[in-house]
C-alpha positions in Angstrom: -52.4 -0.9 5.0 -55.4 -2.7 4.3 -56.7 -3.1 7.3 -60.6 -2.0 8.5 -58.4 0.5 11.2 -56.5 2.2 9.0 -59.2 2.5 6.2 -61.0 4.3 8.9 -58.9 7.0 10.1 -56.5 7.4 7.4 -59.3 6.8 4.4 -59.5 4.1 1.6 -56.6 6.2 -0.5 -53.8 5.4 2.1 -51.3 3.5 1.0 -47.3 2.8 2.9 -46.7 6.1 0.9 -49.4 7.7 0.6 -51.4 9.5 3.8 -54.7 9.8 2.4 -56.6 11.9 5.1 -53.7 11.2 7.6 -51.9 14.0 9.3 -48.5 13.6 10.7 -48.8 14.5 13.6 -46.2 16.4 17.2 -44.4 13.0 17.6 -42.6 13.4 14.0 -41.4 17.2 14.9 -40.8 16.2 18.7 -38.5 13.8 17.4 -36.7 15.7 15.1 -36.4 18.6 17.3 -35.1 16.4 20.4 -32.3 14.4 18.2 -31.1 18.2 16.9 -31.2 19.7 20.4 -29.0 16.4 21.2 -26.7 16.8 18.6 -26.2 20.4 20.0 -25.3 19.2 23.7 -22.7 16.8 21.9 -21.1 19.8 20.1 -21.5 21.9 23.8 -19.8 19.1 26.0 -16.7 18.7 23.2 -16.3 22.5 24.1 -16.5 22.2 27.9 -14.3 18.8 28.0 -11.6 21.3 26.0 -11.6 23.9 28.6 -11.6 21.5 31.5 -8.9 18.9 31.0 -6.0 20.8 30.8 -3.4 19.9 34.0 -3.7 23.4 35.8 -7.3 23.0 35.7 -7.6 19.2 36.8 -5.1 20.1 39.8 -7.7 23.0 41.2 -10.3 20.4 41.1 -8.2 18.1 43.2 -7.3 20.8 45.3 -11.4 21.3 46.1 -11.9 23.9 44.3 -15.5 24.4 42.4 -15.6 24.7 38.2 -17.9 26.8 36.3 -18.4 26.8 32.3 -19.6 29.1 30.9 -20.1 29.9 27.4 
């Protein structure tokens, strides 16, 4: 945090937790936002797994027949 780089951008008050006249910037809420829109899919696909692994649907799909999900 001492470095000549960081006294540059961030200013000579940064510290590891302090900002000084650092911003945090679209890759903290792209991250957060992409790990929750994850989390979502997981709780999706648990739903669709249900609906689809039951024996009368597993023998249509054998049979050739094509499966939508819909929510």
């Amino acid at each position: 945090w001492g470095t000549d780089r960081v006294e540059r951008v961030c200013g000579v008050k940064a510290d590891p937790f302090l900002l000084g006249d650092c911003t945090i910037g679209w890759g903290l809420y792209l991250a957060v936002g992409s790990t929750v829109a994850t989390f979502i899919c997981a709780i999706l696909s648990i739903q669709a797994e249900i609906s689809t692994s039951s024996d009368k649907v597993q023998d249509e799909i054998l049979d050739g027949k094509n499966l939508i999900c819909l929510l």
